[in-house]
mmCIF file of the N, C-alpha and C atoms, coordinates in Angstrom:
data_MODEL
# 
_entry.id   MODEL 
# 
loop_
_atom_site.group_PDB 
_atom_site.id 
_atom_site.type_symbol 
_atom_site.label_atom_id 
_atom_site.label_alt_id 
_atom_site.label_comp_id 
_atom_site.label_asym_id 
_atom_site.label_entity_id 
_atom_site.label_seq_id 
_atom_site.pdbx_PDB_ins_code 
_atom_site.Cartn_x 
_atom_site.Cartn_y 
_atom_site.Cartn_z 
_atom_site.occupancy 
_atom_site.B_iso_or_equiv 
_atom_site.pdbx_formal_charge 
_atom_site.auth_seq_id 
_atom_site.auth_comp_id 
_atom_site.auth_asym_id 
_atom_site.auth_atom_id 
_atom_site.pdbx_PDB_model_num 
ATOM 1   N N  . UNK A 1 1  ? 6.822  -17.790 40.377 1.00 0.00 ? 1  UNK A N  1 
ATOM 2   C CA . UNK A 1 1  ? 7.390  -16.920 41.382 1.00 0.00 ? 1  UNK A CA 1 
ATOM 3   C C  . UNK A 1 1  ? 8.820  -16.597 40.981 1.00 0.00 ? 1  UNK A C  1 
ATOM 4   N N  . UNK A 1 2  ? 9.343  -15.118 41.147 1.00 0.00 ? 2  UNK A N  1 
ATOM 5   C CA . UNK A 1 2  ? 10.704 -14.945 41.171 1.00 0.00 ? 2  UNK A CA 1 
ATOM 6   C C  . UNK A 1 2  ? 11.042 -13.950 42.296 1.00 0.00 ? 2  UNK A C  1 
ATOM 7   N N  . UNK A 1 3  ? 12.096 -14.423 42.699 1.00 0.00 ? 3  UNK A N  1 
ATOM 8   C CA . UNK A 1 3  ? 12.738 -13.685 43.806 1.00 0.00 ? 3  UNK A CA 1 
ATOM 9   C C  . UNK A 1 3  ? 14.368 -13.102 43.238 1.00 0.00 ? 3  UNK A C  1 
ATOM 10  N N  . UNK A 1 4  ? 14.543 -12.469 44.672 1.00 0.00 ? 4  UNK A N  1 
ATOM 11  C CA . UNK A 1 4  ? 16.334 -11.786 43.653 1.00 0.00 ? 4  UNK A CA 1 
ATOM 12  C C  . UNK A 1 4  ? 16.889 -12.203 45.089 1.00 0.00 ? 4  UNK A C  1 
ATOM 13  N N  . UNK A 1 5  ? 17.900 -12.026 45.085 1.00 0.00 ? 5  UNK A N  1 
ATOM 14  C CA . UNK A 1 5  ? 18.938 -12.523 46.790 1.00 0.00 ? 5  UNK A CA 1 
ATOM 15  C C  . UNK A 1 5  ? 18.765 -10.709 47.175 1.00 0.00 ? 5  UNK A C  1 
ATOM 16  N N  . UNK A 1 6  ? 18.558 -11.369 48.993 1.00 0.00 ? 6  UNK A N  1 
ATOM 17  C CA . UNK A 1 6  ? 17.702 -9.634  49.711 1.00 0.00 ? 6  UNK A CA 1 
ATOM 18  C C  . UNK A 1 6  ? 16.401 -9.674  49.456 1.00 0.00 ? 6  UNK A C  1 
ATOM 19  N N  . UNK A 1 7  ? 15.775 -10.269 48.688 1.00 0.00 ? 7  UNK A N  1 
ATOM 20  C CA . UNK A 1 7  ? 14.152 -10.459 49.070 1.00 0.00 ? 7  UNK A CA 1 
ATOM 21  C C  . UNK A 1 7  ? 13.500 -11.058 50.267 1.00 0.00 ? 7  UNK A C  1 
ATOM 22  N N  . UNK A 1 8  ? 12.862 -10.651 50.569 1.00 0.00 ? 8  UNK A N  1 
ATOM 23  C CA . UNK A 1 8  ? 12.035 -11.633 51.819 1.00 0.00 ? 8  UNK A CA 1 
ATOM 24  C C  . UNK A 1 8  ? 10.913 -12.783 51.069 1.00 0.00 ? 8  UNK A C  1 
ATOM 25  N N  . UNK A 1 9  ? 10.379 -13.484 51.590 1.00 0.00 ? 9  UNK A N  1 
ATOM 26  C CA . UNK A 1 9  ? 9.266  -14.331 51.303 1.00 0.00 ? 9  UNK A CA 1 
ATOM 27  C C  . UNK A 1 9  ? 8.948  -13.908 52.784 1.00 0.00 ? 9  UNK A C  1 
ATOM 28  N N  . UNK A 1 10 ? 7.123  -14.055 52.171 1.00 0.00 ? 10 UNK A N  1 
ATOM 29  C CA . UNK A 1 10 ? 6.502  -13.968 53.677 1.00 0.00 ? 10 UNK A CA 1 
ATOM 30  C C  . UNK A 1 10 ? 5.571  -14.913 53.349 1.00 0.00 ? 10 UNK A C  1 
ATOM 31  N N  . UNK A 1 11 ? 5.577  -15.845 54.201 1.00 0.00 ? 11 UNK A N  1 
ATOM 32  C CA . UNK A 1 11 ? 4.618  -17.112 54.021 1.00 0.00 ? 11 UNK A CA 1 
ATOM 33  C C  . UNK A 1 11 ? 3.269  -16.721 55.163 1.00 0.00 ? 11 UNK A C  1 
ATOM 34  N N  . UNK A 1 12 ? 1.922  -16.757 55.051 1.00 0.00 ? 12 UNK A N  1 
ATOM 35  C CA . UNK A 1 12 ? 1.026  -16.619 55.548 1.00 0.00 ? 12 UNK A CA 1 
ATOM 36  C C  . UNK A 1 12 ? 0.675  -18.326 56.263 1.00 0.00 ? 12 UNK A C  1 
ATOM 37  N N  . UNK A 1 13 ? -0.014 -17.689 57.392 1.00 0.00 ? 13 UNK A N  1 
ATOM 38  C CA . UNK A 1 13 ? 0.023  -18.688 58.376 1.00 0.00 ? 13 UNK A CA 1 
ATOM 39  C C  . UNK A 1 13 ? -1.616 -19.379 57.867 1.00 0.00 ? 13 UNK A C  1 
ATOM 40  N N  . UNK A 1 14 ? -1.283 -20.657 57.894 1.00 0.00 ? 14 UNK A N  1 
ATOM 41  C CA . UNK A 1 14 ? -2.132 -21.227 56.880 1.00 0.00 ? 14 UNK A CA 1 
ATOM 42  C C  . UNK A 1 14 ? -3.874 -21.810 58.061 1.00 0.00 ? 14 UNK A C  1 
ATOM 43  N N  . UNK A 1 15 ? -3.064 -21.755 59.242 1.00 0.00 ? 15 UNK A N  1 
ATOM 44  C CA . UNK A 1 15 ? -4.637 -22.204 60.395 1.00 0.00 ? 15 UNK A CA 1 
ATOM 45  C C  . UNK A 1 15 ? -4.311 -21.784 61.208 1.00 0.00 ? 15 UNK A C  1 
ATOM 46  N N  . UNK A 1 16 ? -5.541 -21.443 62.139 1.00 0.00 ? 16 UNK A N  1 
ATOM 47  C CA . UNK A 1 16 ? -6.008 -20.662 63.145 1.00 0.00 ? 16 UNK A CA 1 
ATOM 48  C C  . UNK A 1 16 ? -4.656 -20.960 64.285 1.00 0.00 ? 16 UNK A C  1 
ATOM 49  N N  . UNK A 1 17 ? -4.160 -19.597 64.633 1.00 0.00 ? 17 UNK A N  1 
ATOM 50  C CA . UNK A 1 17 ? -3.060 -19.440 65.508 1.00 0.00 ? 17 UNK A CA 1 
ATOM 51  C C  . UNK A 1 17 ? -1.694 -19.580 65.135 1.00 0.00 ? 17 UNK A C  1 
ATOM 52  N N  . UNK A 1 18 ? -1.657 -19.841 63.679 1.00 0.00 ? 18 UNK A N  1 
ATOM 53  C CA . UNK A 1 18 ? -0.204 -19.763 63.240 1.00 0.00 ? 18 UNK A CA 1 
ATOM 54  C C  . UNK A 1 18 ? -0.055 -18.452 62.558 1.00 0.00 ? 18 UNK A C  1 
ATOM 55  N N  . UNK A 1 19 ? 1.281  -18.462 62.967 1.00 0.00 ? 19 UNK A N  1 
ATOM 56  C CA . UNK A 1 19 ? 1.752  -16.766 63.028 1.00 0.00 ? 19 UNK A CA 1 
ATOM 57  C C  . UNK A 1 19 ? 2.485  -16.708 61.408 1.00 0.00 ? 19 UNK A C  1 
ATOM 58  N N  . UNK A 1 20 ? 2.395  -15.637 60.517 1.00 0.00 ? 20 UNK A N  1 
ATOM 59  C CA . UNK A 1 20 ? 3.094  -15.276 59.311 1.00 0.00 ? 20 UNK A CA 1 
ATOM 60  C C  . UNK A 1 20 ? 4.420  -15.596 59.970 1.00 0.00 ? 20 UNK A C  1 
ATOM 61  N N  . UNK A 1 21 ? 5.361  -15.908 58.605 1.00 0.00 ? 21 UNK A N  1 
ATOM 62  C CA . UNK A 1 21 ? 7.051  -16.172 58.996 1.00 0.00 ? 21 UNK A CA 1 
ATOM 63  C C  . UNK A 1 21 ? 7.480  -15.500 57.901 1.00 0.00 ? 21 UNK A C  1 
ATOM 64  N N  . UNK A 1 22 ? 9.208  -14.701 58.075 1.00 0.00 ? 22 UNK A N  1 
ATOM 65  C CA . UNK A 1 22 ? 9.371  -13.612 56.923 1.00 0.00 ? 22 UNK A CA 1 
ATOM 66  C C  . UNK A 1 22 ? 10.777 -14.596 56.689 1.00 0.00 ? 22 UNK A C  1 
ATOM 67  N N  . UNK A 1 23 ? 11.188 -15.217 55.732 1.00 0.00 ? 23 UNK A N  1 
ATOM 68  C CA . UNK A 1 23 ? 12.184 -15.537 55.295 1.00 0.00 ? 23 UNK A CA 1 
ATOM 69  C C  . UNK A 1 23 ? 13.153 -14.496 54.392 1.00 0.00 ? 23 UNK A C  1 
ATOM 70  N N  . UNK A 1 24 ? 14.598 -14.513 54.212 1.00 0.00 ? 24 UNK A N  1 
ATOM 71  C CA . UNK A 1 24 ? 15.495 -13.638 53.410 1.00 0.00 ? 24 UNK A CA 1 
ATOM 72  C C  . UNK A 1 24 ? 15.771 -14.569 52.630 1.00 0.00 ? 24 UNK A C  1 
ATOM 73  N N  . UNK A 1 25 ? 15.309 -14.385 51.173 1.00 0.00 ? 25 UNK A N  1 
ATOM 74  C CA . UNK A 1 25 ? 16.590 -14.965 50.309 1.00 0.00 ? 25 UNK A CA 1 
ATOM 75  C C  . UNK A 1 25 ? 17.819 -15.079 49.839 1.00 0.00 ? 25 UNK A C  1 
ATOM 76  N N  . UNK A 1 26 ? 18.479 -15.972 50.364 1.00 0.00 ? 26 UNK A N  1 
ATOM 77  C CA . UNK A 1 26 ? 19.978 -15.728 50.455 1.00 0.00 ? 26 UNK A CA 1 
ATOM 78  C C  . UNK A 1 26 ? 21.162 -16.102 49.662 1.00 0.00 ? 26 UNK A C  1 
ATOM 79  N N  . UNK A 1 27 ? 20.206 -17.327 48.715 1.00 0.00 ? 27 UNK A N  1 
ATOM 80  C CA . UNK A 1 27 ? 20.710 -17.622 47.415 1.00 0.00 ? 27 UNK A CA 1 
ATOM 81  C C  . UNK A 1 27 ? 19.429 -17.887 46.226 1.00 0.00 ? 27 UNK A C  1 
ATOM 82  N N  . UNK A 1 28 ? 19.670 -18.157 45.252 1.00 0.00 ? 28 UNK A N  1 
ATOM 83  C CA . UNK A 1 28 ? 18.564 -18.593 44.118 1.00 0.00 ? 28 UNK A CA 1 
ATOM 84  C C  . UNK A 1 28 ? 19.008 -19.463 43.484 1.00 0.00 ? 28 UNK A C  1 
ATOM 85  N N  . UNK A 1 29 ? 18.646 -20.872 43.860 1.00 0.00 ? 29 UNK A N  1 
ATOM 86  C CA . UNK A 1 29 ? 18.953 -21.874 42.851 1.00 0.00 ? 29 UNK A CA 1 
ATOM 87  C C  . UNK A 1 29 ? 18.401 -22.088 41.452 1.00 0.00 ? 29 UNK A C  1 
ATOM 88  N N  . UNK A 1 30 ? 17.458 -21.707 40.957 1.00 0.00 ? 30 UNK A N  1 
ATOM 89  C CA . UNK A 1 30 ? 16.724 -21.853 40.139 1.00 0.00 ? 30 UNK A CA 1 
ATOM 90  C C  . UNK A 1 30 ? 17.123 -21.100 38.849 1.00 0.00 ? 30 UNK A C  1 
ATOM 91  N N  . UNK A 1 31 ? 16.787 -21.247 37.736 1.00 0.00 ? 31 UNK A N  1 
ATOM 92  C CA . UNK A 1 31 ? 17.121 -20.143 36.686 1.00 0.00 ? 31 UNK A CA 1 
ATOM 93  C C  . UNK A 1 31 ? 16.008 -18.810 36.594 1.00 0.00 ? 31 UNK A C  1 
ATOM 94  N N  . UNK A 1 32 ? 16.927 -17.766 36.309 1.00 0.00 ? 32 UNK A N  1 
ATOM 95  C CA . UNK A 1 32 ? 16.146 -16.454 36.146 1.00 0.00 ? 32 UNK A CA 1 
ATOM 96  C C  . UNK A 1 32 ? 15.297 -16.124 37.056 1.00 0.00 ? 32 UNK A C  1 
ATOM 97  N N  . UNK A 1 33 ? 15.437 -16.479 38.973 1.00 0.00 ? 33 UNK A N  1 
ATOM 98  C CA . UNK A 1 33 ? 14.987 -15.804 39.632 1.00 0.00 ? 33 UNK A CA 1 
ATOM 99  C C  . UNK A 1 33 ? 13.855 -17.180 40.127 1.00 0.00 ? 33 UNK A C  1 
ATOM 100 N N  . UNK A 1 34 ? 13.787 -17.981 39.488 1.00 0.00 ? 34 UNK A N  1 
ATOM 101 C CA . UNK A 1 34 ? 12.769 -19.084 39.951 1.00 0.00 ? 34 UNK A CA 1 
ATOM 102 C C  . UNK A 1 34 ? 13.469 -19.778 41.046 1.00 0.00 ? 34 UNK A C  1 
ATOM 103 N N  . UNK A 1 35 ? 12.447 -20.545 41.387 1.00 0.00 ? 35 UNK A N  1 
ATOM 104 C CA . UNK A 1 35 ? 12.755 -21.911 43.295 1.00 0.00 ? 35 UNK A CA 1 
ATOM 105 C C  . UNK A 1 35 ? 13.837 -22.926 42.390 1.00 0.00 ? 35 UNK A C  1 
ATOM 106 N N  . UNK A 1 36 ? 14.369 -23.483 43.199 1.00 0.00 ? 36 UNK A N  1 
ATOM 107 C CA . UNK A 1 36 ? 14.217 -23.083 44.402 1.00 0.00 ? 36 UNK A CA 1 
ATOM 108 C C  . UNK A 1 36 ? 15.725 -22.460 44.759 1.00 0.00 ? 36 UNK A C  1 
ATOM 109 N N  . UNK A 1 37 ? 14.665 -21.721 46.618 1.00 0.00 ? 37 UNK A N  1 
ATOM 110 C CA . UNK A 1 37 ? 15.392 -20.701 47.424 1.00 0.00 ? 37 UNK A CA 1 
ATOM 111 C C  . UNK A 1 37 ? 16.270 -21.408 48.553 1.00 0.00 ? 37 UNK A C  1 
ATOM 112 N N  . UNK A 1 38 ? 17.588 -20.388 48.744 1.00 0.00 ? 38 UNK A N  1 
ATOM 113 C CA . UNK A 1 38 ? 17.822 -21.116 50.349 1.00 0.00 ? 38 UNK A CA 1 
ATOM 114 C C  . UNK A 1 38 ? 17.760 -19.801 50.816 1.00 0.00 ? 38 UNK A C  1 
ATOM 115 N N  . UNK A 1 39 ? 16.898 -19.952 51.841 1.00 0.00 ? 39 UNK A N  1 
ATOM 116 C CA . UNK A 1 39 ? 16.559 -18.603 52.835 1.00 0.00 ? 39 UNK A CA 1 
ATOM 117 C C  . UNK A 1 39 ? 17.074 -18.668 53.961 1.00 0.00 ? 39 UNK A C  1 
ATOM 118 N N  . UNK A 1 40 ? 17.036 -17.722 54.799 1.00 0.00 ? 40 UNK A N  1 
ATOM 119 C CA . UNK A 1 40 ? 17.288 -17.379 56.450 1.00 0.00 ? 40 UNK A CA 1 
ATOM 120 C C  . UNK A 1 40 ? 15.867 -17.093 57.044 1.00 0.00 ? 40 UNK A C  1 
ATOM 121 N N  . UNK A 1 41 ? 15.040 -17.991 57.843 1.00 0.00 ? 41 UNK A N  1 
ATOM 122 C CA . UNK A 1 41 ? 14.309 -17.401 58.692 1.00 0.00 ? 41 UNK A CA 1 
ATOM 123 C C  . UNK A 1 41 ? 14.771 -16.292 59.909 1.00 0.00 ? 41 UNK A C  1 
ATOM 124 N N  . UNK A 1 42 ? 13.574 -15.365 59.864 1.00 0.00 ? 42 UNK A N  1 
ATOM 125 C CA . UNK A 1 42 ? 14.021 -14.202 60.481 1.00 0.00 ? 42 UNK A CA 1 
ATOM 126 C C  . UNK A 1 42 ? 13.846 -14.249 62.406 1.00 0.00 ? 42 UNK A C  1 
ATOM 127 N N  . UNK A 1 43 ? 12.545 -15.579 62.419 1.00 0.00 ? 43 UNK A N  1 
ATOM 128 C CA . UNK A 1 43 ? 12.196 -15.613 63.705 1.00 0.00 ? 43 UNK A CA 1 
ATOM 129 C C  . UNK A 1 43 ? 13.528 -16.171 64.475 1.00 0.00 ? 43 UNK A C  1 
ATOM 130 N N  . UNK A 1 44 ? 14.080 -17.036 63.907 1.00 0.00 ? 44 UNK A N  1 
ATOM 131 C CA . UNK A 1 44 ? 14.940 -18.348 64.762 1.00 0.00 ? 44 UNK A CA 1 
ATOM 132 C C  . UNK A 1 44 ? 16.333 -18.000 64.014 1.00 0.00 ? 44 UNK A C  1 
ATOM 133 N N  . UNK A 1 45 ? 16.361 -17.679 62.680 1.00 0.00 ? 45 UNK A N  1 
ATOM 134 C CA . UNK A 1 45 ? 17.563 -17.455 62.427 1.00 0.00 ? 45 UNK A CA 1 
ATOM 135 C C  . UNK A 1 45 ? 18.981 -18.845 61.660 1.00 0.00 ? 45 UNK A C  1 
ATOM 136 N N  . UNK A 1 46 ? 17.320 -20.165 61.445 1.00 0.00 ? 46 UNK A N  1 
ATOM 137 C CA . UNK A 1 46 ? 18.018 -20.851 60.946 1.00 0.00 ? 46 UNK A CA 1 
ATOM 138 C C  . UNK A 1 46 ? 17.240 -20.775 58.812 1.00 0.00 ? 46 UNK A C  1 
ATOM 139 N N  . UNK A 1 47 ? 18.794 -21.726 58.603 1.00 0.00 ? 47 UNK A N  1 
ATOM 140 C CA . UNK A 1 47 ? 18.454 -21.714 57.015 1.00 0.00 ? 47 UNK A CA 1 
ATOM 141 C C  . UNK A 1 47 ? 17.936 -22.922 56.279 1.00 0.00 ? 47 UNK A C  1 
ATOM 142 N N  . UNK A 1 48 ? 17.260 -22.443 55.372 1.00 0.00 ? 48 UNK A N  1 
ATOM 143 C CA . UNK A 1 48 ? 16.415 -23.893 54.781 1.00 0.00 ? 48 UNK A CA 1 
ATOM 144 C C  . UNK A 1 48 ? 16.304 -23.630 53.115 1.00 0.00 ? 48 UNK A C  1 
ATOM 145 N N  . UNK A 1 49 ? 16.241 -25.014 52.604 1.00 0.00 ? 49 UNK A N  1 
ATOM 146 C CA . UNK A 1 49 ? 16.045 -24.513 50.744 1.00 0.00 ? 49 UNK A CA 1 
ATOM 147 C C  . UNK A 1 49 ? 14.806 -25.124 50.758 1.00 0.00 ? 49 UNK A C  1 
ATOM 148 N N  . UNK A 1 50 ? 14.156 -24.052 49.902 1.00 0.00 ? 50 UNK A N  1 
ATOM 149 C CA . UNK A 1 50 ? 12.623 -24.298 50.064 1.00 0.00 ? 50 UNK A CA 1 
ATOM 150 C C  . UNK A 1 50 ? 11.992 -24.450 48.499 1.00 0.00 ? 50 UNK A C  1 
ATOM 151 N N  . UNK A 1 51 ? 10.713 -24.182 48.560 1.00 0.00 ? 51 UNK A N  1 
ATOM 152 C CA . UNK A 1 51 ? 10.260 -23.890 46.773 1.00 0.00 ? 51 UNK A CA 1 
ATOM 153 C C  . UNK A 1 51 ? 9.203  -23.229 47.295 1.00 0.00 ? 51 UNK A C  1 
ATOM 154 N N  . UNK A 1 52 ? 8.545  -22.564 47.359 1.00 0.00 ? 52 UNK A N  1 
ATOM 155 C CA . UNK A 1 52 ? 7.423  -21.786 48.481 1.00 0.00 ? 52 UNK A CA 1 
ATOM 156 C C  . UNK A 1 52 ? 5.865  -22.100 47.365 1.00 0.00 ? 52 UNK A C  1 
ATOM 157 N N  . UNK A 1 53 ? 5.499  -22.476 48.153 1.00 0.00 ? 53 UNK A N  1 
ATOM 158 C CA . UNK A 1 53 ? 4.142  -22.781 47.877 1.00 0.00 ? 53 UNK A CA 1 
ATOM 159 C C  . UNK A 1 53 ? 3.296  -21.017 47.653 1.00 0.00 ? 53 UNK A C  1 
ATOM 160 N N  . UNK A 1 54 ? 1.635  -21.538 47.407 1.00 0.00 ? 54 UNK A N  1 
ATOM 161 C CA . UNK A 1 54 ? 0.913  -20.375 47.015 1.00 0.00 ? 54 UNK A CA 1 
ATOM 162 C C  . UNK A 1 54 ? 0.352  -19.296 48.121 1.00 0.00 ? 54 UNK A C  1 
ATOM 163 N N  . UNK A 1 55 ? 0.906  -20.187 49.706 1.00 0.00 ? 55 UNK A N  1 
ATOM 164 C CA . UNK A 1 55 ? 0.334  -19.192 50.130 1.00 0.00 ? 55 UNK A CA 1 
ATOM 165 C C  . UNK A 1 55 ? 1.882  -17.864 50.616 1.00 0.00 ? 55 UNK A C  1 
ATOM 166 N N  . UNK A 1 56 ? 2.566  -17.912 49.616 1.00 0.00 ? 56 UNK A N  1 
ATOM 167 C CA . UNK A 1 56 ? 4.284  -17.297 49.863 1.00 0.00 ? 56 UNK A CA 1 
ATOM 168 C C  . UNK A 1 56 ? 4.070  -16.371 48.616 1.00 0.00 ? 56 UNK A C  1 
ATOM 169 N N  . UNK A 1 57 ? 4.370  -15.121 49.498 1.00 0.00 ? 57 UNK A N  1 
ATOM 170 C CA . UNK A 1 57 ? 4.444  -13.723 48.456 1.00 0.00 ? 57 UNK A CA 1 
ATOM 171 C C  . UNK A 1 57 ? 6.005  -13.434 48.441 1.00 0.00 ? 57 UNK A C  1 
ATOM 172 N N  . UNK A 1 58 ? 6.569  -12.788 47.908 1.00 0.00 ? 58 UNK A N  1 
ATOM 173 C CA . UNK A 1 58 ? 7.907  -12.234 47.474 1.00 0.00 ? 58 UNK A CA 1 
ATOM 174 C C  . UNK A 1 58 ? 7.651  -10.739 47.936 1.00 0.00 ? 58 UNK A C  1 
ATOM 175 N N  . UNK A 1 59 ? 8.223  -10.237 48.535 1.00 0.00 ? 59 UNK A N  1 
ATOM 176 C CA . UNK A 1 59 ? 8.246  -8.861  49.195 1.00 0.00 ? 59 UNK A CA 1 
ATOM 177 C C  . UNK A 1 59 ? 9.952  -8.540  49.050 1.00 0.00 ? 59 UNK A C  1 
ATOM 178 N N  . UNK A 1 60 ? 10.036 -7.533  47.931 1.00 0.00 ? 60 UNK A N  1 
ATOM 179 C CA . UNK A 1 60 ? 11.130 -6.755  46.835 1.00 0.00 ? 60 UNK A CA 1 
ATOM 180 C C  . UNK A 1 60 ? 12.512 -6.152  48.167 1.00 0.00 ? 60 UNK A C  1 
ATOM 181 N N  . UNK A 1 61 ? 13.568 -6.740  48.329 1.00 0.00 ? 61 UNK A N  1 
ATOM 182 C CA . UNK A 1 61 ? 14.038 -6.280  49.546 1.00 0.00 ? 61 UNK A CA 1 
ATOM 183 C C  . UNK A 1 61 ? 15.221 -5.048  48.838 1.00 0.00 ? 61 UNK A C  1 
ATOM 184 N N  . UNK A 1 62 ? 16.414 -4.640  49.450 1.00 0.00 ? 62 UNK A N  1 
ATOM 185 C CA . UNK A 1 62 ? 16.679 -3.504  49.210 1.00 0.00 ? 62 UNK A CA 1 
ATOM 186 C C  . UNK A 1 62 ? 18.293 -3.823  48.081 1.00 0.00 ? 62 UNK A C  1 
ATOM 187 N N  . UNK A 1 63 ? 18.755 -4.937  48.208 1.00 0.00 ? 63 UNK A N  1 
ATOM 188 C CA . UNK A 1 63 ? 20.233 -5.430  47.919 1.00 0.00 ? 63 UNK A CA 1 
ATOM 189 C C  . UNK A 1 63 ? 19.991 -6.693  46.667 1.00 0.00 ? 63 UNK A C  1 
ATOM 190 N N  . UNK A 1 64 ? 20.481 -6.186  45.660 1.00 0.00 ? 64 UNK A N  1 
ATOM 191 C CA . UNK A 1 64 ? 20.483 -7.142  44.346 1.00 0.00 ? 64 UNK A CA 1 
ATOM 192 C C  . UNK A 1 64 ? 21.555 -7.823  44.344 1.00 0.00 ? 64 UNK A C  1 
ATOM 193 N N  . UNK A 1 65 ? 21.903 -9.238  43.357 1.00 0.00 ? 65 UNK A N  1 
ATOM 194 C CA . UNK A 1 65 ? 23.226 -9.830  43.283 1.00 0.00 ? 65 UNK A CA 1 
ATOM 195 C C  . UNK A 1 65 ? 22.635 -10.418 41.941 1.00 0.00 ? 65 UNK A C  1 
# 
């Protein structure tokens, strides 16, 4: 997986009644775009460093760094 800072991750809700969550990537620890991320969740608005598992797509956001 590679992400850029301004990407979203959207993690798919893995069992019945859990809702998709859209995270912002807000830094990139990793080299050349690899995990791990510290993101901003978009629901609640708090931040977390993650490594996103397989069910986490990268969705291309609008602002490079």
């Amino acid at each position: 997986m590679h992400a850029n800072t301004g990407d979203k991750l959207l993690m798919h809700g893995r069992t019945v009644g859990q809702h998709d969550r859209f995270a912002e990537v807000v830094e990139v620890l990793g080299q050349n775009g690899t995990p791990p991320y510290r993101v901003r969740f978009e629901d609640d608005g708090h931040e977390a460093l993650m490594s996103p598992g397989p069910d986490t797509v990268v969705v291309p956001g609008t602002s490079r760094a």
